[in-house]
C-alpha positions as CSV (number, residue, x, y, z in Angstrom):
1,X,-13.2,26.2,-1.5
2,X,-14.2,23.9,-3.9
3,X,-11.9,20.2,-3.2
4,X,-11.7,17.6,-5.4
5,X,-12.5,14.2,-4.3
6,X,-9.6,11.2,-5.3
7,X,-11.2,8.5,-5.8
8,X,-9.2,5.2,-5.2
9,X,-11.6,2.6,-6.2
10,X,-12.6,4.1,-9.6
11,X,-8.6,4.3,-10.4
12,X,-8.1,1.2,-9.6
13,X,-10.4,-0.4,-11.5
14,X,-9.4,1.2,-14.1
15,X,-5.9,0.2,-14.1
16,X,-7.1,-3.4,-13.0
17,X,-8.6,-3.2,-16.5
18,X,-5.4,-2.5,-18.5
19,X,-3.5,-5.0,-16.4
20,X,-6.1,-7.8,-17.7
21,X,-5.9,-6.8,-21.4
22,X,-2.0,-7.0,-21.0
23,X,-2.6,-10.3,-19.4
24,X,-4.7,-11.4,-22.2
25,X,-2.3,-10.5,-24.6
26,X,0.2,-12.4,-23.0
27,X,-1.8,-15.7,-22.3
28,X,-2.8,-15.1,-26.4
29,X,1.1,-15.2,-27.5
30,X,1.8,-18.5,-25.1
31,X,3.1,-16.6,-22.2
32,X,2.5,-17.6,-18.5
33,X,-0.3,-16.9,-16.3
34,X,1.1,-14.5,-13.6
35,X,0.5,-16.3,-10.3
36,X,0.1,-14.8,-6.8
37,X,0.2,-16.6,-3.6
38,X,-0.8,-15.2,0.0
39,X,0.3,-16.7,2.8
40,X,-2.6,-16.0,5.7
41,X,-2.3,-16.4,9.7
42,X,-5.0,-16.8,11.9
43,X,-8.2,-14.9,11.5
44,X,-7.6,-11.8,12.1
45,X,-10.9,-9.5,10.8
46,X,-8.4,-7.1,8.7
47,X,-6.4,-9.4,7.3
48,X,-9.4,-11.6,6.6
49,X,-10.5,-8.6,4.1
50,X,-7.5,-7.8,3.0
51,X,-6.8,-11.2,2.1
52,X,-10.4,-11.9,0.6
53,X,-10.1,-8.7,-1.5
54,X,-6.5,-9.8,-3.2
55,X,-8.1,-13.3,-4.2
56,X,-11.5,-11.0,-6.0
57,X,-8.2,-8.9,-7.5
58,X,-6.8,-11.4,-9.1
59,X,-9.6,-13.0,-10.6
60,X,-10.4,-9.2,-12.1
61,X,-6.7,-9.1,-13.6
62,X,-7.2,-12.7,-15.0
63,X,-4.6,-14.0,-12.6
64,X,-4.0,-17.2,-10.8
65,X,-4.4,-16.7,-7.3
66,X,-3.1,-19.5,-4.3
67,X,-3.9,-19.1,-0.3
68,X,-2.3,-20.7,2.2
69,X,-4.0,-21.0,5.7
70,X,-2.4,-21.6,8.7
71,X,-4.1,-21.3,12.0
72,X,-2.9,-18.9,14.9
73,X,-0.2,-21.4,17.0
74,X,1.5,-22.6,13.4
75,X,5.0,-22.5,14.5
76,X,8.2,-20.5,12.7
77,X,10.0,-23.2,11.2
78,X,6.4,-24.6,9.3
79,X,5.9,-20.6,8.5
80,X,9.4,-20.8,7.1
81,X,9.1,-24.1,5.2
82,X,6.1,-22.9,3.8
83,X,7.9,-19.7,2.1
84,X,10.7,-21.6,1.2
85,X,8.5,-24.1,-0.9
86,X,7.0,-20.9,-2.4
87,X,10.5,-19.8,-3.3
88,X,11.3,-22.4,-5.1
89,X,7.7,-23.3,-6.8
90,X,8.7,-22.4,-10.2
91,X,4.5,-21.3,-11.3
92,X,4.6,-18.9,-8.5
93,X,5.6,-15.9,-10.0
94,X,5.2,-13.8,-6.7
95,X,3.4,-14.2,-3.3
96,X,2.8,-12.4,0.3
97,X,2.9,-13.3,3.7
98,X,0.0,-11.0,5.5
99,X,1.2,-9.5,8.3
100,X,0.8,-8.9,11.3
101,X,1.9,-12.3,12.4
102,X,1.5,-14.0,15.9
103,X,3.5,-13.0,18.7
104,X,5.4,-15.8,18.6
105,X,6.8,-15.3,15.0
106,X,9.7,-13.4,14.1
107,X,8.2,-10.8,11.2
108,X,11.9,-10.0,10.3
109,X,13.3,-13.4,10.0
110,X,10.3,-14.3,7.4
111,X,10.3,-11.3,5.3
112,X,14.3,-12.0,5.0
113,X,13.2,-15.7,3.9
114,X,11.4,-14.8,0.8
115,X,13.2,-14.4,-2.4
116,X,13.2,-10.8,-3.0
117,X,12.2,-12.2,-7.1
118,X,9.1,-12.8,-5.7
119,X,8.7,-10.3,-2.6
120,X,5.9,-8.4,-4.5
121,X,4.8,-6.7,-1.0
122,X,8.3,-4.9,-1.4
123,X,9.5,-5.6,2.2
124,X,12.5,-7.2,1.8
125,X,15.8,-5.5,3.0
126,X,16.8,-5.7,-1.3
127,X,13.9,-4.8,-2.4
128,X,13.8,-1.7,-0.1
129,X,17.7,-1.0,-0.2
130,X,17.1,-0.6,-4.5
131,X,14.1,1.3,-3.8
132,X,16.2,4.3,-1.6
133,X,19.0,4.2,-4.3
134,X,16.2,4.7,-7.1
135,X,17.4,1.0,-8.5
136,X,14.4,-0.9,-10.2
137,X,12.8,-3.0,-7.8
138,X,9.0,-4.5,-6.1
139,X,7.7,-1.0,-4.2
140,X,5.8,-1.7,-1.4
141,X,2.1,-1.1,-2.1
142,X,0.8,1.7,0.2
143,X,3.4,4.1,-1.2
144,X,3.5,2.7,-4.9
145,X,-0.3,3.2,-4.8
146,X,-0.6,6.8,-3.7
147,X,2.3,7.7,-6.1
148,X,0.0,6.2,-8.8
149,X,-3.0,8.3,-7.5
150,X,-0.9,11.4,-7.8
151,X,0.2,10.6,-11.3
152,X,-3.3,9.6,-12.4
153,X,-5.1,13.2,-11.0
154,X,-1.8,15.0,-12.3
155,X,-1.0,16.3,-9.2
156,X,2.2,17.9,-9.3
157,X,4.4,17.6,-6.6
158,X,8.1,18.4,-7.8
159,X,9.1,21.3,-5.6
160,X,6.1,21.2,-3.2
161,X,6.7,21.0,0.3
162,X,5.4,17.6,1.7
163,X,4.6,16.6,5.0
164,X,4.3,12.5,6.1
165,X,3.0,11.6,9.4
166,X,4.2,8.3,10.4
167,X,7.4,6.5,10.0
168,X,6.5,3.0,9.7
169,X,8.5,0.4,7.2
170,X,5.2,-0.1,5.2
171,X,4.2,3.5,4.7
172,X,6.3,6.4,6.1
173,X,9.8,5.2,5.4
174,X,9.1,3.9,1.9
175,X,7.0,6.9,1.0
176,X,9.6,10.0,2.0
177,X,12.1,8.1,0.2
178,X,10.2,7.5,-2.9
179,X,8.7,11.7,-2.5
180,X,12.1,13.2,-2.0
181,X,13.3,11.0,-5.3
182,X,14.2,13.2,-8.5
183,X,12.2,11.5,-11.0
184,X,9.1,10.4,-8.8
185,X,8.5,12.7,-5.7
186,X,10.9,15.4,-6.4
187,X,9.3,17.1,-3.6
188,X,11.3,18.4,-0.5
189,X,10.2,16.2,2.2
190,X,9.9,16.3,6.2
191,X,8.7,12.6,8.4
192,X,6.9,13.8,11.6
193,X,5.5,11.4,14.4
194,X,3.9,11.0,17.5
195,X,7.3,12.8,19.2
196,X,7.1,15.6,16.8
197,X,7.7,18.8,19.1
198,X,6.3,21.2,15.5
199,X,4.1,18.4,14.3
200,X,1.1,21.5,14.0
201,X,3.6,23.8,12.7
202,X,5.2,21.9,9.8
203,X,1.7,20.1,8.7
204,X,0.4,23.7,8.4
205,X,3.0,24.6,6.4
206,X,3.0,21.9,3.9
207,X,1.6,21.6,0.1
208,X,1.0,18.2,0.7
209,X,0.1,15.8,3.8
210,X,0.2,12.4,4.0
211,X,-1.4,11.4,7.4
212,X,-0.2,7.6,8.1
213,X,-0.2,7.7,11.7
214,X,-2.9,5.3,12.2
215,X,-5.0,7.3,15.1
216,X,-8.5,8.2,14.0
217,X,-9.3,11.9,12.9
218,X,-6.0,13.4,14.0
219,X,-5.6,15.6,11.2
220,X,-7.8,18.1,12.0
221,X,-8.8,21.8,9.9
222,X,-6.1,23.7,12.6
223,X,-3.2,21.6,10.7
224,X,-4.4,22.5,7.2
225,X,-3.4,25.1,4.8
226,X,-5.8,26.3,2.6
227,X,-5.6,24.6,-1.0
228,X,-3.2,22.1,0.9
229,X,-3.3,18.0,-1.2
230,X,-4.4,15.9,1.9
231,X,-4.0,12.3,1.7
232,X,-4.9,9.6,4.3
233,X,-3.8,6.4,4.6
234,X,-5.3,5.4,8.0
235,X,-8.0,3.0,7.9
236,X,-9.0,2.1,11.9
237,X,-12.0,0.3,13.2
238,X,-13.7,2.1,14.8
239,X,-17.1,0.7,17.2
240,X,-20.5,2.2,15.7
241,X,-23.5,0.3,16.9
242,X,-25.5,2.5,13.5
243,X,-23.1,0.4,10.9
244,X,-24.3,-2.9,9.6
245,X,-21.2,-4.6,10.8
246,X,-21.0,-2.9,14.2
247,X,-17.6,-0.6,13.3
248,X,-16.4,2.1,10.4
249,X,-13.4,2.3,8.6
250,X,-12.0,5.5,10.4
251,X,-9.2,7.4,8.7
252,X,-6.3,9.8,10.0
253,X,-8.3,12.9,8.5
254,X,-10.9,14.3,10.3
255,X,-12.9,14.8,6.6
256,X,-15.8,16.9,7.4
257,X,-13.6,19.7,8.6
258,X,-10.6,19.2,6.7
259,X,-11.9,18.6,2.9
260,X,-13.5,22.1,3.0
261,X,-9.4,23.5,3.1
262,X,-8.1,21.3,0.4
263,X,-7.6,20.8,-3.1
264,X,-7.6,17.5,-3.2
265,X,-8.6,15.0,-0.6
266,X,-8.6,11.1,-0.5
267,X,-11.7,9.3,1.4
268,X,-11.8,6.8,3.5
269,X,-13.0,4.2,2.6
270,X,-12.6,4.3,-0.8
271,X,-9.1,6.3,-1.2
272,X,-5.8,4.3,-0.3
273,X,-7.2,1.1,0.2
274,X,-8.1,0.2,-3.2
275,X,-4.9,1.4,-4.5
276,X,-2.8,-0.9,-2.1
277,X,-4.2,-4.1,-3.5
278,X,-4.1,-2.5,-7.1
279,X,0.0,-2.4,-6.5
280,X,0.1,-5.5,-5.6
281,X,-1.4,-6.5,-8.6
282,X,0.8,-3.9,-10.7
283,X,4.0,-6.0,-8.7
284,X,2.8,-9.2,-9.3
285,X,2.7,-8.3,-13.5
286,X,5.9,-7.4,-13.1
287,X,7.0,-10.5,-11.2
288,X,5.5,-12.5,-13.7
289,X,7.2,-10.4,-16.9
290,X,10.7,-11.1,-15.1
291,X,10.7,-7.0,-15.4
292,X,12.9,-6.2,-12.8
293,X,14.8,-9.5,-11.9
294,X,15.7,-12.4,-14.5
């Protein structure tokens, strides 16, 4: 069978090119510079990329773009005094706070710090609490991304039987909510993880499989219908003494078996990850056009 590759990176760009004319348009009628700020800890390597990649993102979409280091031992209440300055900085129009953070922090207690105006990551218990009731509000990227990747191939999915792998509050929650919605998804949905007793079973059985389980190559061709929409958000590191920077970005999907089956397949690299930070940009627009909260 014959797949069809999506390709993340070309989408994004794509869309990164619209969001700059838009911006240009509204720098041309006196409007405000959208402004994003990321908020960095320590120097971990993913978050290092991640981080470096935004600042390149912003620069494409003719944004502003502010980041704030802190080194690994900062301490909660200068993490929190830092987001609270951010919350009130009236030129920021939305900002992040990578994560993971250090041991030592409470994640929770500073995603619940940031004004959920600005929360353009989408974590905030608001934010997410609008998203379940299908209220207008900042999506977090992973899911908002893929949904936009579906939309752009024309990939229908009302109906379709979808499979996620993974409950996490970044991916797997967000995303079954946002697939079983009427107007976005519309697709009837089922979450399986690591304690899934028909994990083979139901992924077997499903139109559509979104692997976000974070273990290299789990998906494998046994799990696959034939035909089946297979897209994977894992991106692990994975030692290879061949690569130039001694590892490879290692997805959920074991590709060279599973592609073969499907229709469509994301890569890795090259699938999800590029449509992540193009959210965040699509978030930040909207933060800056006051679109969702005056």
């Amino acid at each position: 069978m014959e797949y069809q590759l999506i390709d993340g990176k070309a989408t994004a760009y794509a869309i990164k090119q619209k969001i700059a004319e838009e911006v240009k348009e509204i720098l041309s009628k006196g409007g405000k510079q959208p402004h994003l700020a990321a908020v960095l800890v320590g120097h971990d390597g993913g978050s290092e990329t991640y981080v470096k990649n935004k600042v390149i993102a912003c620069e494409q979409c003719g944004f502003k773009s502010t980041l704030i280091r802190f080194e690994e031992n900062v301490t909660e209440e200068e993490l929190l005094a830092c987001v609270d300055q951010l919350n009130n900085d009236n030129d920021v129009d939305g900002f992040i706070v990578q994560l993971p953070l250090p041991k030592h922090i409470d994640e929770q207690k500073i995603i619940m710090a940031i004004d959920y105006r600005k929360d353009v990551d989408g974590f905030h218990p608001i934010n997410v609490g609008r998203m379940v009731i299908g209220l207008p509000c900042f999506i977090s990227a992973t899911p908002l991304g893929i949904l936009t990747l579906l939309n752009y191939y024309n990939i229908s999915t009302s109906g379709k039987k979808c499979v996620i792998l993974g409950r996490s509050n970044i991916v797997g929650k967000p995303m079954a909510q946002l697939m079983m919605q009427k107007h976005l998804g519309d697709a009837t949905v089922t979450v399986c993880h690591s304690h899934s007793k028909t994990l083979k079973e139901e992924c077997r059985a499903a139109d559509i499989i979104i692997a976000a389980i974070g273990v290299p190559n789990f998906v494998t061709k046994d799990m696959v219908k034939k035909g089946a929409i297979v897209i994977d958000v894992g991106t692990t590191r994975v030692p290879d003494s061949t690569a130039k920077k001694g590892f490879k970005l290692t997805g959920d999907v074991k590709f060279d078996e599973v592609a073969p089956l499907c229709s469509y397949i994301t890569p890795v690299p090259g699938g999800v990850g590029p449509m992540t930070i193009c959210s965040l940009m699509k978030n930040t627009l909207s933060a800056g056009k006051k679109e969702y909260y005056k």
